[in-house]
FILOGU-108813 format. One record per atom (N, C-alpha, C): atom name; x, y, z. Coordinates in Angstrom, 2 decimals. Each point is the difference from the previous one (the first is absolute). Example, Ala and Ser with C-alpha at 12.3 -4.5 7.8 and 13.67 -1.06 7.14 Angstrom:
BEGIN
<node><site>N</site><x>13.19</x><y>-5.69</y><z>7.80</z></node>
<node><site>CA</site><x>-0.89</x><y>1.19</y><z>0.00</z></node>
<node><site>C</site><x>0.90</x><y>1.20</y><z>0.00</z></node>
<node><site>N</site><x>-0.35</x><y>1.05</y><z>-0.72</z></node>
<node><site>CA</site><x>0.82</x><y>1.19</y><z>0.06</z></node>
<node><site>C</site><x>-0.77</x><y>1.09</y><z>0.73</z></node>
This chain:
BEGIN
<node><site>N</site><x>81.60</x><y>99.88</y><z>193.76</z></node>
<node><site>CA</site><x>-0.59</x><y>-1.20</y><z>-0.56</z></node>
<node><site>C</site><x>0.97</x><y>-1.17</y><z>0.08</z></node>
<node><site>N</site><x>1.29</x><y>0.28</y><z>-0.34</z></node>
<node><site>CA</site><x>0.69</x><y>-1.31</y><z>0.23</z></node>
<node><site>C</site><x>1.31</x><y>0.13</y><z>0.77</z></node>
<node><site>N</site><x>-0.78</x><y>0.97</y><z>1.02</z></node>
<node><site>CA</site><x>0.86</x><y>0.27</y><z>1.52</z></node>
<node><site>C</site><x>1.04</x><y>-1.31</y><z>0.42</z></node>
<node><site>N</site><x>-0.87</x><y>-0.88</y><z>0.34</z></node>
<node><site>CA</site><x>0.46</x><y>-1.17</y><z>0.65</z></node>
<node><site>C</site><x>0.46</x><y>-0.87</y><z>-0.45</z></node>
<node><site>N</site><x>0.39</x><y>-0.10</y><z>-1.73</z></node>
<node><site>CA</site><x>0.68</x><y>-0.33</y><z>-0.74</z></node>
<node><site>C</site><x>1.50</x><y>-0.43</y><z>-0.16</z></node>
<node><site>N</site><x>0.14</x><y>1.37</y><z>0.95</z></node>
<node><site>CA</site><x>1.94</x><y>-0.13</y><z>-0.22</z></node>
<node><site>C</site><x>0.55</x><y>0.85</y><z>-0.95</z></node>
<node><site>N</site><x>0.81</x><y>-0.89</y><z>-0.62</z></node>
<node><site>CA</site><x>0.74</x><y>0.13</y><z>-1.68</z></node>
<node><site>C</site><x>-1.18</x><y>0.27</y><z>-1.02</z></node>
<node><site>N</site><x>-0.92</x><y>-0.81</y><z>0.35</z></node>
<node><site>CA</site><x>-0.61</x><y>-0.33</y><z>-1.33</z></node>
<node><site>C</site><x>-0.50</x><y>1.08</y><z>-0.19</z></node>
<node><site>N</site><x>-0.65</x><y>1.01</y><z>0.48</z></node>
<node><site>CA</site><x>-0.64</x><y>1.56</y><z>-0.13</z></node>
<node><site>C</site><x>1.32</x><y>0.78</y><z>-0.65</z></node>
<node><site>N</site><x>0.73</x><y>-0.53</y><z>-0.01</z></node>
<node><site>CA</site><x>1.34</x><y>0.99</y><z>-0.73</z></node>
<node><site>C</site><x>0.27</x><y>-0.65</y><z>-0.93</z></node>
<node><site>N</site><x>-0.40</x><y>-1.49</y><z>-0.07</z></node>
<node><site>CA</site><x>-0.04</x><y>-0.81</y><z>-2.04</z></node>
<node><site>C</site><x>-1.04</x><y>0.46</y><z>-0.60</z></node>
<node><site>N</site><x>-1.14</x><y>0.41</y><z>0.46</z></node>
<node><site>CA</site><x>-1.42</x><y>0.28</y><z>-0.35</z></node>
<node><site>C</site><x>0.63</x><y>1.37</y><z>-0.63</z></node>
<node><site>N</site><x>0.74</x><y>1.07</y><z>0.47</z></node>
<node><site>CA</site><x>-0.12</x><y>1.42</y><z>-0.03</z></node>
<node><site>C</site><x>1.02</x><y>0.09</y><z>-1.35</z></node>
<node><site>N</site><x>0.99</x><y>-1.03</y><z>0.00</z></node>
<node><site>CA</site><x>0.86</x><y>-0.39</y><z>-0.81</z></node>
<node><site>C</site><x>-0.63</x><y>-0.74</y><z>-1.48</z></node>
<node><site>N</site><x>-0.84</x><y>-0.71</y><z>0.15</z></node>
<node><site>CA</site><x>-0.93</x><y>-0.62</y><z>-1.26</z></node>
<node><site>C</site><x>-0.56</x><y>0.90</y><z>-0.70</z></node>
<node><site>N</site><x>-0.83</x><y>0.93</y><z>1.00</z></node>
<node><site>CA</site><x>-0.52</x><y>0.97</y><z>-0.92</z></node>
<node><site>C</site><x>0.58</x><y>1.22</y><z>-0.59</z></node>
<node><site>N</site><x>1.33</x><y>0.49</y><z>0.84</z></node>
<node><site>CA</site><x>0.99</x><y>0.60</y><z>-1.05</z></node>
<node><site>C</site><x>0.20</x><y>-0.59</y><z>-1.34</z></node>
<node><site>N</site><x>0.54</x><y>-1.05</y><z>0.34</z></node>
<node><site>CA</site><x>0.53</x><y>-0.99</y><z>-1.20</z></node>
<node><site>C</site><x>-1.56</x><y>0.23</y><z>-1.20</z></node>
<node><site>N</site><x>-0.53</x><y>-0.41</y><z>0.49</z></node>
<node><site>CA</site><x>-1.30</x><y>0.08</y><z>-1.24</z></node>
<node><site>C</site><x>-0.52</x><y>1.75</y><z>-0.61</z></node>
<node><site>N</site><x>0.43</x><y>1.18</y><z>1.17</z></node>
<node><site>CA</site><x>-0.49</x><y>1.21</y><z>-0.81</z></node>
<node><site>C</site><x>1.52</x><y>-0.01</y><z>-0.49</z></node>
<node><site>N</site><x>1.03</x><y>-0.11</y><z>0.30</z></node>
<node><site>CA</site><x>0.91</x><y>0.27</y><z>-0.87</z></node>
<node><site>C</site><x>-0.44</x><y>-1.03</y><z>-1.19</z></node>
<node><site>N</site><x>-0.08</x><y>-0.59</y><z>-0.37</z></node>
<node><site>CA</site><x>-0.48</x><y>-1.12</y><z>-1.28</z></node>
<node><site>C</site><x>-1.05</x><y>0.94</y><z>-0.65</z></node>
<node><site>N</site><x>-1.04</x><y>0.29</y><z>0.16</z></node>
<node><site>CA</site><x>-0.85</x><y>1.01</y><z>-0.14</z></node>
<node><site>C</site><x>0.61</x><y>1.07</y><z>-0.77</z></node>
<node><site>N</site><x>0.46</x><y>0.84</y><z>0.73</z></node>
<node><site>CA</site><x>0.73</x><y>1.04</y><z>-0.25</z></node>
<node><site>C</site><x>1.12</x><y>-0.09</y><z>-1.34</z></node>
<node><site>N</site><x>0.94</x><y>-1.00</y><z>0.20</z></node>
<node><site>CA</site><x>0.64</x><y>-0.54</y><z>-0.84</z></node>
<node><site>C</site><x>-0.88</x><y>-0.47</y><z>-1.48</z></node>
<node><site>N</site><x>-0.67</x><y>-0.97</y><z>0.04</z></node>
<node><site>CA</site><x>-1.07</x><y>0.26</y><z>-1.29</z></node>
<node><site>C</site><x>-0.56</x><y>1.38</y><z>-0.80</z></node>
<node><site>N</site><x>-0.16</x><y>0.70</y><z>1.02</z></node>
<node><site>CA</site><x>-0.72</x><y>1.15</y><z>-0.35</z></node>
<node><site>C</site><x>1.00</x><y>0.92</y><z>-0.73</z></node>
<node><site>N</site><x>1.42</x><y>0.37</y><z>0.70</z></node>
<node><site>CA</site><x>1.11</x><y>0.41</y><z>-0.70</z></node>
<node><site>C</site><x>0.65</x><y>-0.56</y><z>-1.42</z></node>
<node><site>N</site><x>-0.03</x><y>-1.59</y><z>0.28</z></node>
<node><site>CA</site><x>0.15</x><y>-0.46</y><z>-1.32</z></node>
<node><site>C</site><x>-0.92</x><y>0.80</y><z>-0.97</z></node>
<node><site>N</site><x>-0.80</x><y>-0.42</y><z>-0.06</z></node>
<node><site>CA</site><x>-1.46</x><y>0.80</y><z>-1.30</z></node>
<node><site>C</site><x>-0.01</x><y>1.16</y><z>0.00</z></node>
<node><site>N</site><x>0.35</x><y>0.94</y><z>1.24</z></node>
<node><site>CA</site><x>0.55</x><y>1.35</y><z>-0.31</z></node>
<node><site>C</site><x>0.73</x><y>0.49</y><z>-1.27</z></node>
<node><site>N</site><x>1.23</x><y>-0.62</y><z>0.45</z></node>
<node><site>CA</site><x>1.18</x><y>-0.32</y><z>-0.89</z></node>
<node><site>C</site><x>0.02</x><y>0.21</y><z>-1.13</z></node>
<node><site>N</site><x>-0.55</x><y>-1.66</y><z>-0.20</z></node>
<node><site>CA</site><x>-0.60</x><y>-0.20</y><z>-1.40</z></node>
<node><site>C</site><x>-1.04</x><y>1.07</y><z>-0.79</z></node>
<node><site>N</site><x>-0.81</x><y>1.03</y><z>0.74</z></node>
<node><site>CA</site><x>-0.98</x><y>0.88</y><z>-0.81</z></node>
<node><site>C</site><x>0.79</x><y>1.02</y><z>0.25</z></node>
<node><site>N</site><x>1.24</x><y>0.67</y><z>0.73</z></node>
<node><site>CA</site><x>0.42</x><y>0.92</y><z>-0.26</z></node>
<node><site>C</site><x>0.92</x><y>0.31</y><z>-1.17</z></node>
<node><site>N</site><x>0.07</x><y>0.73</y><z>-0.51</z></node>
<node><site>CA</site><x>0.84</x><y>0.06</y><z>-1.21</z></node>
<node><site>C</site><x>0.97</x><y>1.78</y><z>0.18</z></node>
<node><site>N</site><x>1.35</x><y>-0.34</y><z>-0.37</z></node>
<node><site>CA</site><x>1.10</x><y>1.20</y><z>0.00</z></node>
<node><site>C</site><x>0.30</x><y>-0.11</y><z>-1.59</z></node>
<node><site>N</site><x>0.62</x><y>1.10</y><z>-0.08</z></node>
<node><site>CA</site><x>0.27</x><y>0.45</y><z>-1.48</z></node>
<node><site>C</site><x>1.71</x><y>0.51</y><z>0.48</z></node>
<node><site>N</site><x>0.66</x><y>-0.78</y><z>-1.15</z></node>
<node><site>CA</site><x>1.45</x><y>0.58</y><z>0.17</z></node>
<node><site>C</site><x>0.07</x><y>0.96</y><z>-1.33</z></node>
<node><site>N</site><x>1.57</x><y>0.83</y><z>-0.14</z></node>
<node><site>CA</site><x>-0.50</x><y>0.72</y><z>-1.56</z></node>
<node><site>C</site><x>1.50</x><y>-0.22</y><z>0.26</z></node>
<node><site>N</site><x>0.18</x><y>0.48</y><z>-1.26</z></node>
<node><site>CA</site><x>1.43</x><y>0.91</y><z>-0.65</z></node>
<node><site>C</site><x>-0.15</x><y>0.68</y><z>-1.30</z></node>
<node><site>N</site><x>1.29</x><y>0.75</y><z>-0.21</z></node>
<node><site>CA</site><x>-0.21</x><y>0.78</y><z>-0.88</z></node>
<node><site>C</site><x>-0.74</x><y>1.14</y><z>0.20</z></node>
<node><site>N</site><x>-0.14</x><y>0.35</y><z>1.26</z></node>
<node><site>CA</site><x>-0.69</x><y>1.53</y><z>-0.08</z></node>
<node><site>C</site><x>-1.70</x><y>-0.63</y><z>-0.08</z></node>
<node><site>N</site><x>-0.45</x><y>-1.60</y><z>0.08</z></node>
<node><site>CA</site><x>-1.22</x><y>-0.27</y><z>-0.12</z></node>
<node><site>C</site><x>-0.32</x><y>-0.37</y><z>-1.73</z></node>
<node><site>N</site><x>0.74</x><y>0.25</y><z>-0.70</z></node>
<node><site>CA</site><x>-0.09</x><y>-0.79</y><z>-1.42</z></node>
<node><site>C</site><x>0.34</x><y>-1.51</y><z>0.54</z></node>
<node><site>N</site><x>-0.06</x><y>-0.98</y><z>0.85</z></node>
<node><site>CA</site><x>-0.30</x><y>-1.39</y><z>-0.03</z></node>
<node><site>C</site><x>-0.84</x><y>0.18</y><z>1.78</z></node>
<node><site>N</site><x>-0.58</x><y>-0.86</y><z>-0.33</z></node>
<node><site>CA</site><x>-0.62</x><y>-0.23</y><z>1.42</z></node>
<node><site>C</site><x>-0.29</x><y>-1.21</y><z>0.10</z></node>
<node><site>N</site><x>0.18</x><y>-0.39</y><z>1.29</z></node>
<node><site>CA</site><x>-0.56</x><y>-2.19</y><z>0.24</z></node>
<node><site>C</site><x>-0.48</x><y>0.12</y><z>1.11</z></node>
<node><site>N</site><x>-1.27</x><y>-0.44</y><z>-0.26</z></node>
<node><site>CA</site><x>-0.77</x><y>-0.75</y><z>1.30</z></node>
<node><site>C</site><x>-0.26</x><y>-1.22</y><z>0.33</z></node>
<node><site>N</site><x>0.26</x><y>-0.11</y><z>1.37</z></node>
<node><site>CA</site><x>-0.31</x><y>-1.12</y><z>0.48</z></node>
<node><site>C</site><x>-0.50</x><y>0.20</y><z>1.41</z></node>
<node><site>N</site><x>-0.23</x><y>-1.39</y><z>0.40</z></node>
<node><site>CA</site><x>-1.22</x><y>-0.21</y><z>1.40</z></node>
<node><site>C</site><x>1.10</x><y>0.56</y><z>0.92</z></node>
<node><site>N</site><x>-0.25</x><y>-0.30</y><z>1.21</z></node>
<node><site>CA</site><x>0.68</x><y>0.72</y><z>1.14</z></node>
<node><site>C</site><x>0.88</x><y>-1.68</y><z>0.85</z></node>
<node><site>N</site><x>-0.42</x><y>-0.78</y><z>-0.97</z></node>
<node><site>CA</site><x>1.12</x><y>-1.46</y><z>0.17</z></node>
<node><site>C</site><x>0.87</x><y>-0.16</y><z>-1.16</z></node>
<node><site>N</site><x>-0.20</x><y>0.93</y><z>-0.85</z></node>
<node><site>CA</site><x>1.77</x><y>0.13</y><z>-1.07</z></node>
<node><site>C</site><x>-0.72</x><y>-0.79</y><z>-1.18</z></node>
<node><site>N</site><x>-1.15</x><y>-0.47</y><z>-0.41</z></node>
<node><site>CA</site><x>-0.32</x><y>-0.29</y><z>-0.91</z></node>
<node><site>C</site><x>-0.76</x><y>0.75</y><z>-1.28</z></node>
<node><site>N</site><x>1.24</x><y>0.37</y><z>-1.19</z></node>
<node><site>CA</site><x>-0.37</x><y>0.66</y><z>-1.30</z></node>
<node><site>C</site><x>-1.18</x><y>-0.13</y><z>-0.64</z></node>
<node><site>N</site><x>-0.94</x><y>1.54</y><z>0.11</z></node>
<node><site>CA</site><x>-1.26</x><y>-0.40</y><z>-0.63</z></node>
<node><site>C</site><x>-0.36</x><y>0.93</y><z>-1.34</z></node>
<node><site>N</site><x>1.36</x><y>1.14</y><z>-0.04</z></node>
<node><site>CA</site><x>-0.38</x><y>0.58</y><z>-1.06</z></node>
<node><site>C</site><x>1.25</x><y>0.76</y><z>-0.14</z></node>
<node><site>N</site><x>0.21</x><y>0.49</y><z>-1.21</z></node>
<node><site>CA</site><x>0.77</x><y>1.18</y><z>-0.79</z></node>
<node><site>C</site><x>-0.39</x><y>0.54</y><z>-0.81</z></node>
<node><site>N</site><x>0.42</x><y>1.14</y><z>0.31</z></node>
<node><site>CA</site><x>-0.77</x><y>1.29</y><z>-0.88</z></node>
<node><site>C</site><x>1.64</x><y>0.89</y><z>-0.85</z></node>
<node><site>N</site><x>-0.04</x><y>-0.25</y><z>-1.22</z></node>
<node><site>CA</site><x>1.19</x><y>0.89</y><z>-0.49</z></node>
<node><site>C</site><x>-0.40</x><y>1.14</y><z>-0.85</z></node>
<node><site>N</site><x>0.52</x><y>0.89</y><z>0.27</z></node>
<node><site>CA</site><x>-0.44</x><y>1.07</y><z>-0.85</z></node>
<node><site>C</site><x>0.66</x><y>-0.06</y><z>-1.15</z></node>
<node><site>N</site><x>-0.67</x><y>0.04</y><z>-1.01</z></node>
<node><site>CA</site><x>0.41</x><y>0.10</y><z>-1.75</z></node>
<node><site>C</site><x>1.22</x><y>0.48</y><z>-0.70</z></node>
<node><site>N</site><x>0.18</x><y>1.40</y><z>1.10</z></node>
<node><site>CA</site><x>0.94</x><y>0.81</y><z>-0.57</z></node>
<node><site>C</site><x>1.36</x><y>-0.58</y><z>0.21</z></node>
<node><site>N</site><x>0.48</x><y>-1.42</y><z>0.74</z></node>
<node><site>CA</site><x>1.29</x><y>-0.16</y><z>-0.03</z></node>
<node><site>C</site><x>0.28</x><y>-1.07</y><z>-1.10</z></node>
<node><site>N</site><x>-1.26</x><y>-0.84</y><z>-0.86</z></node>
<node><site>CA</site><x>0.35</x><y>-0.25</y><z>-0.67</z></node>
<node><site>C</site><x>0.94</x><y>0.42</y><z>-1.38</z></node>
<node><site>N</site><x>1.03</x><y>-0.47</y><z>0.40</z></node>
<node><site>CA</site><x>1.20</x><y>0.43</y><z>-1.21</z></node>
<node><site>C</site><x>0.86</x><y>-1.40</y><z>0.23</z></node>
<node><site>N</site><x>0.46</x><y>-0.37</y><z>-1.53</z></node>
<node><site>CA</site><x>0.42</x><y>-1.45</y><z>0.06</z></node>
<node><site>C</site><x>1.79</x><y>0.47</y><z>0.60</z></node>
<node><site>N</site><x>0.01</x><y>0.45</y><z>-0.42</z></node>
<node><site>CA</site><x>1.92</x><y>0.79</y><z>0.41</z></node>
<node><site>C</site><x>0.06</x><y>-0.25</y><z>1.14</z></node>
<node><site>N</site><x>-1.75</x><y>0.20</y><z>0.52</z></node>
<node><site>CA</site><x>1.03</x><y>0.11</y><z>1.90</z></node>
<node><site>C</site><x>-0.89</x><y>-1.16</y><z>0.82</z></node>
<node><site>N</site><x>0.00</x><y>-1.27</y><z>-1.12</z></node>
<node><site>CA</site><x>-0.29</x><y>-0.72</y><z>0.97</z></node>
<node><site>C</site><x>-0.12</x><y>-0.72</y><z>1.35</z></node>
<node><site>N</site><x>1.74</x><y>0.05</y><z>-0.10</z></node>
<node><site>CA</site><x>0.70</x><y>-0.52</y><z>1.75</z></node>
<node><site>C</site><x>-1.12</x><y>1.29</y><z>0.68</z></node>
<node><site>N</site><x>0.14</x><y>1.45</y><z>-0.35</z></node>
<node><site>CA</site><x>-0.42</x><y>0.65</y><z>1.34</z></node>
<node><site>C</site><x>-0.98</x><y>-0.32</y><z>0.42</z></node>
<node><site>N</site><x>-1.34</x><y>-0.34</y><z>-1.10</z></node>
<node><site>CA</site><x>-1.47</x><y>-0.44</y><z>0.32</z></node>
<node><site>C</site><x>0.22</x><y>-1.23</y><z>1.08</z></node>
<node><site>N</site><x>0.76</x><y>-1.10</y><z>-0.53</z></node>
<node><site>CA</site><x>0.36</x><y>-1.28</y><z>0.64</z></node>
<node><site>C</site><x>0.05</x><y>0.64</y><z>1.55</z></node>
<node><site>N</site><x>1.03</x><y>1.14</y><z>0.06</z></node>
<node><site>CA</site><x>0.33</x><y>-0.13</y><z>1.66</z></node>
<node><site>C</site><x>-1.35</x><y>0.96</y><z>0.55</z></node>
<node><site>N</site><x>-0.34</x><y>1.06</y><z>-0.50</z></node>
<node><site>CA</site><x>-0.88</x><y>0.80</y><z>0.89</z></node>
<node><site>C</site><x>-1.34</x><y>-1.24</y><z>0.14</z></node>
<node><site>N</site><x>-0.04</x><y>-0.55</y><z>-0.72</z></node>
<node><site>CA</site><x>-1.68</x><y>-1.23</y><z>0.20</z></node>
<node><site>C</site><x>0.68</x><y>-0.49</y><z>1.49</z></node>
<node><site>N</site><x>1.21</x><y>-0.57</y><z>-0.43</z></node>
<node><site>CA</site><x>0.55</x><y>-0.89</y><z>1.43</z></node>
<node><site>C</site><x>-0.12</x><y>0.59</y><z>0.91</z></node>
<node><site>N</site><x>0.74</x><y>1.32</y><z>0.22</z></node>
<node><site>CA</site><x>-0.30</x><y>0.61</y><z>0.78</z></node>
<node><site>C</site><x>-1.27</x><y>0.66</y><z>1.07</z></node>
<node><site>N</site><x>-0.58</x><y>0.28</y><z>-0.98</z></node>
<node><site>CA</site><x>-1.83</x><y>0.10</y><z>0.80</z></node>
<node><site>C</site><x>-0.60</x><y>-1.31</y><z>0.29</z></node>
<node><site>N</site><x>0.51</x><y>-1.14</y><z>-0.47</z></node>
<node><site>CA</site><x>-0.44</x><y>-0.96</y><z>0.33</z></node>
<node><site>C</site><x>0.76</x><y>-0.21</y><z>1.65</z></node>
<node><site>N</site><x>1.47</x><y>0.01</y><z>-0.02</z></node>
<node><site>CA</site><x>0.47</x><y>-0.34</y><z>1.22</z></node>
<node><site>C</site><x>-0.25</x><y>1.01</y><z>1.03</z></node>
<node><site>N</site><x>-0.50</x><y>1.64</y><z>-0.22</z></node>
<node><site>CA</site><x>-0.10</x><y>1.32</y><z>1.09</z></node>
<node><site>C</site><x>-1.85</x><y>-0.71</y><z>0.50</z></node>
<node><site>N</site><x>-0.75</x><y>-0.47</y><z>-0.86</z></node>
<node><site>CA</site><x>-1.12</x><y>-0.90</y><z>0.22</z></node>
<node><site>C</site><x>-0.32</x><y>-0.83</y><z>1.21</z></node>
<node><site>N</site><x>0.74</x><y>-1.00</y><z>-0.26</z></node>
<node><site>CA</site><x>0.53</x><y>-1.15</y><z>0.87</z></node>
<node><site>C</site><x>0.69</x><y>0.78</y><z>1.16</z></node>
<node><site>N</site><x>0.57</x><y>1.00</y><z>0.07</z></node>
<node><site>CA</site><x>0.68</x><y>0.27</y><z>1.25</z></node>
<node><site>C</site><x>-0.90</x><y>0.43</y><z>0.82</z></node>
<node><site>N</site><x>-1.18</x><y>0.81</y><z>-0.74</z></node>
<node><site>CA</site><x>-0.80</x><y>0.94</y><z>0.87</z></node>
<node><site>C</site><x>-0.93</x><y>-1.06</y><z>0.37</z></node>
<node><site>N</site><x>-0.05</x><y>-1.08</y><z>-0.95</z></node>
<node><site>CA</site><x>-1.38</x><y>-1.17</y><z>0.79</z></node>
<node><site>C</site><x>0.68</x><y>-0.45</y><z>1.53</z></node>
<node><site>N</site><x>0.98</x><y>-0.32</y><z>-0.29</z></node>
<node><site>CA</site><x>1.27</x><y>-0.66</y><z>1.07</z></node>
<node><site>C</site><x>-0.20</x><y>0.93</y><z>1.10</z></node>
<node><site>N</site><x>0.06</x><y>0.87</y><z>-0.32</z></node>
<node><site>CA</site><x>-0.19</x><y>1.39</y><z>1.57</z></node>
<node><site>C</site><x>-1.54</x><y>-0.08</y><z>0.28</z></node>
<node><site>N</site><x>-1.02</x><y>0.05</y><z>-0.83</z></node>
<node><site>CA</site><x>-1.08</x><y>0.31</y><z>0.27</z></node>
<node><site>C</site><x>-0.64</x><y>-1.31</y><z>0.94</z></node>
<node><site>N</site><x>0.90</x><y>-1.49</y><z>-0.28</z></node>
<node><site>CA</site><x>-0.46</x><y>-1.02</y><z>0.54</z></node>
<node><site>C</site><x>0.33</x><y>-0.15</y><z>1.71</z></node>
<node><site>N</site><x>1.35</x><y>0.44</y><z>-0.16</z></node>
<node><site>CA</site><x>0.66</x><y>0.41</y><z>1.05</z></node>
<node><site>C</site><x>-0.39</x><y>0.91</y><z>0.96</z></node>
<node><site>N</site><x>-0.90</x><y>1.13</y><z>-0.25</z></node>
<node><site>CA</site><x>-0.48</x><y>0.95</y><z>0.64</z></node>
<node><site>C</site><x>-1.46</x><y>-0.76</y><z>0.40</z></node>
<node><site>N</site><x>-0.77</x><y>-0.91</y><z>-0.67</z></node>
<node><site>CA</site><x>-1.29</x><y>-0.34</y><z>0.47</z></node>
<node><site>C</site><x>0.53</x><y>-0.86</y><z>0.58</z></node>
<node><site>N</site><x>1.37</x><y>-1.47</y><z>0.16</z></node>
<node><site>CA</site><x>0.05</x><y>-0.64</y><z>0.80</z></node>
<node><site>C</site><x>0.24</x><y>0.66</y><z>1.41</z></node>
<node><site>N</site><x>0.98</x><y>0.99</y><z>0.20</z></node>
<node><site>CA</site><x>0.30</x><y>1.07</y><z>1.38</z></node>
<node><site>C</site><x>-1.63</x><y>0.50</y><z>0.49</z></node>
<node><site>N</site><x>-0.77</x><y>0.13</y><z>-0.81</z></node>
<node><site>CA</site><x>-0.77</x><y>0.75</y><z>0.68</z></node>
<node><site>C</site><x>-1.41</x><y>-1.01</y><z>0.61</z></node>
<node><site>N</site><x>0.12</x><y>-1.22</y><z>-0.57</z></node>
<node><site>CA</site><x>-0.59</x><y>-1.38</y><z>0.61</z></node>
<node><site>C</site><x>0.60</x><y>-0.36</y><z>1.14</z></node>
<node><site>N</site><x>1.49</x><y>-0.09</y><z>-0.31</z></node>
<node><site>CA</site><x>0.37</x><y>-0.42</y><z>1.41</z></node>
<node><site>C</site><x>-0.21</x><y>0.65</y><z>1.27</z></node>
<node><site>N</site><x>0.53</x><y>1.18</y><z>-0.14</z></node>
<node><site>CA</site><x>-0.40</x><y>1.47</y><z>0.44</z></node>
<node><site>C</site><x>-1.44</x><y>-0.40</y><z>0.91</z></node>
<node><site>N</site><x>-1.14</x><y>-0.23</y><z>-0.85</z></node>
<node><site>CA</site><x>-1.71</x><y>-0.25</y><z>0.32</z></node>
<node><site>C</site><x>-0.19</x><y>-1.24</y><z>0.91</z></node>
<node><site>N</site><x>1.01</x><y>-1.13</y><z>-0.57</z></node>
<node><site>CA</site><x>0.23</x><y>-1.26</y><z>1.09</z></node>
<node><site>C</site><x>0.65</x><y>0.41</y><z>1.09</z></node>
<node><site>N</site><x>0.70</x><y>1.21</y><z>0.44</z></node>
<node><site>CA</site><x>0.33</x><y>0.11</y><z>1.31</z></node>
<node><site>C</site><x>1.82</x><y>-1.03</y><z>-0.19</z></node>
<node><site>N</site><x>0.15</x><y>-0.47</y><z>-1.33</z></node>
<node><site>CA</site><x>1.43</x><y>-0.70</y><z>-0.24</z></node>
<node><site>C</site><x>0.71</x><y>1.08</y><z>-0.17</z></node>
<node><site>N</site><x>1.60</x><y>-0.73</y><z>0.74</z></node>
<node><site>CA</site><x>1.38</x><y>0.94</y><z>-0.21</z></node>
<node><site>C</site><x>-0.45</x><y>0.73</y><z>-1.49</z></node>
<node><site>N</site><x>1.05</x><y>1.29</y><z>-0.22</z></node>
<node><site>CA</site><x>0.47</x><y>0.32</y><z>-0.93</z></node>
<node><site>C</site><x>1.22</x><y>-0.56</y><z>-0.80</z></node>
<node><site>N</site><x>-0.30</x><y>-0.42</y><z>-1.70</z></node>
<node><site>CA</site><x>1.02</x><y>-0.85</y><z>-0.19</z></node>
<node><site>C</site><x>-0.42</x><y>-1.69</y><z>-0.44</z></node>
<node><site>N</site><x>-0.95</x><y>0.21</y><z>0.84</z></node>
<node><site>CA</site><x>-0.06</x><y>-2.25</y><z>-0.26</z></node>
<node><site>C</site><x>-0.46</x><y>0.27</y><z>-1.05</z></node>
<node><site>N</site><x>0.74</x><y>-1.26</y><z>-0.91</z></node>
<node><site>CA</site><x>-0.35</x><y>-0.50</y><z>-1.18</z></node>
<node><site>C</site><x>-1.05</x><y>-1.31</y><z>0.09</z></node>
<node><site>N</site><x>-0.60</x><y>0.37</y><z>-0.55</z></node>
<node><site>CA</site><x>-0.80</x><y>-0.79</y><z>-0.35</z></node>
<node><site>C</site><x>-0.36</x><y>-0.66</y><z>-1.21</z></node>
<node><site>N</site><x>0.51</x><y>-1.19</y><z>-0.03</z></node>
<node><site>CA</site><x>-0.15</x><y>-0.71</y><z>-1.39</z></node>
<node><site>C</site><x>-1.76</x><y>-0.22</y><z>-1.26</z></node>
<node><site>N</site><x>0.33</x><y>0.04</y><z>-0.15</z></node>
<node><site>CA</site><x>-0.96</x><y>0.21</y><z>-1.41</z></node>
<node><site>C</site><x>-0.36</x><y>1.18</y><z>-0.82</z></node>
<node><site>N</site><x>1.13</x><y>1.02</y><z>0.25</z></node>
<node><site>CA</site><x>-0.28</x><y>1.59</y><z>-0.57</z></node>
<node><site>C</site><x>1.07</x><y>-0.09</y><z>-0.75</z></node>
């Protein structure tokens, strides 16, 4: 179709990459955002969830560590499932960006800004 074109059949082939990657990219965003990981500590007496873009949507503590004596520990195990949380969103984002690029036929590796 746009044989006789030249270049321009290879800007054409190039535009419409550019737009399913955009596509694609939208679609991963909202992924993201509806996926949700659970970090824990403590053997699972604290747990934090959040989306699969690192944003905190819940904690769940189990009762039994309430004791005022050991406050600092409560302090760190919350932190903690909060930050093992965030790590696993961080991988999980990371693994759907590889496997987009992967689908675009892009190197392994490119970053791509807005993740």
């Amino acid at each position: 179709m746009l044989k006789g074109l030249g270049n321009l059949g290879d800007m054409a082939k190039m535009m419409k990459k550019a737009q399913e990657m955009q596509a694609k990219m939208a679609e991963l965003q909202s992924d993201l955002e509806n996926t949700v990981v659970i970090g824990e500590s403590g053997a699972g007496l604290v747990r934090a969830r959040c989306t699969a873009k690192g944003e905190l949507t819940g904690l769940e503590i189990d009762p039994s560590i309430f004791n005022p004596d050991e406050k600092e520990v409560v302090e760190d195990l919350i932190l903690a499932a909060i930050k093992d949380a965030q790590s696993k969103a961080q991988e999980k984002s990371r693994q759907e960006m590889e496997k987009m690029t992967a689908e675009l036929g892009l190197p392994a590796g490119m970053n791509i800004p807005g993740l």
